[in-house]
C-alpha positions as CSV (number, residue, x, y, z in Angstrom):
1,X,-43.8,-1.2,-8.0
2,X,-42.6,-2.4,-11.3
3,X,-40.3,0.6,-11.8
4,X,-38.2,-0.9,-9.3
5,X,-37.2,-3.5,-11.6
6,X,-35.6,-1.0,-13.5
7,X,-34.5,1.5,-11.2
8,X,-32.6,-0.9,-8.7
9,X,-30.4,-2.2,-11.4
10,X,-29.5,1.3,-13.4
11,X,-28.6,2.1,-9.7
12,X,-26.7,-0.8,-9.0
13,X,-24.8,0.2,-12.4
14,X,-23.9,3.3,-11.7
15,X,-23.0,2.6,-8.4
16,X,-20.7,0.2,-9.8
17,X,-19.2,2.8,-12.1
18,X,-18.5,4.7,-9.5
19,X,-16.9,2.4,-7.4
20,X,-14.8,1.8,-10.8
21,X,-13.8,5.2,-11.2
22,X,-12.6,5.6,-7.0
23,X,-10.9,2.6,-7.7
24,X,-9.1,3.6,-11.2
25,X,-8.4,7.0,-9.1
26,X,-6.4,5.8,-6.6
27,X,-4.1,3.2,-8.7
28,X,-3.5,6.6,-10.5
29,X,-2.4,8.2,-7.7
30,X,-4.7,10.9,-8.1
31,X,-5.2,11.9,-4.4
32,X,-1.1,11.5,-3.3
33,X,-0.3,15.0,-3.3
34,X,-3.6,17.6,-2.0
35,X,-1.6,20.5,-0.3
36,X,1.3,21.6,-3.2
37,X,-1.6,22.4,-5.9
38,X,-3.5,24.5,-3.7
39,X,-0.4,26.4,-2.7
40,X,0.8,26.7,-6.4
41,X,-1.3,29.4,-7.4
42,X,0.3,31.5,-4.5
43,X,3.5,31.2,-6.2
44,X,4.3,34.0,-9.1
45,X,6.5,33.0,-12.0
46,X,8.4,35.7,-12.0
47,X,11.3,34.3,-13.6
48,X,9.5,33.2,-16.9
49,X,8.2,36.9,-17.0
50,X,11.5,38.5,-16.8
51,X,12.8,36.3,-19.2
52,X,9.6,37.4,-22.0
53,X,10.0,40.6,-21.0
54,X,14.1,41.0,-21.8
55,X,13.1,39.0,-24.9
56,X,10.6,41.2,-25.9
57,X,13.1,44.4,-25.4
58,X,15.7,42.8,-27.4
59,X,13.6,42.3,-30.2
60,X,12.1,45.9,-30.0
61,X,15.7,47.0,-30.0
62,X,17.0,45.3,-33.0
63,X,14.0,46.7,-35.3
């Protein structure tokens, strides 16, 4: 019975962490956008590749 005293209020702490953290979370916007980064991975970046890859041919080419 007497670890209650302790237990209830680390609990009440770290519930009230938590609750700081959701709210700090959502004044940084942090859940505006959910759907574009789970797309962005489908996406290739195919132009930055081209571009290391001509890079990298001109520089084989002028040794």
């Amino acid at each position: 019975m007497s670890s209650l005293y302790i237990l209830i209020p680390i609990t009440l702490l770290i519930l009230a962490i938590a609750i700081a953290v959701f709210i700090w979370a959502v004044n940084h916007r942090q859940f505006e956008d959910l759907e574009s980064p789970a797309t962005r991975i489908l996406f290739d970046d195919d132009e930055e590749a081209t571009q290391q890859a001509i890079q990298s041919e001109h520089s084989q080419n002028d040794e």
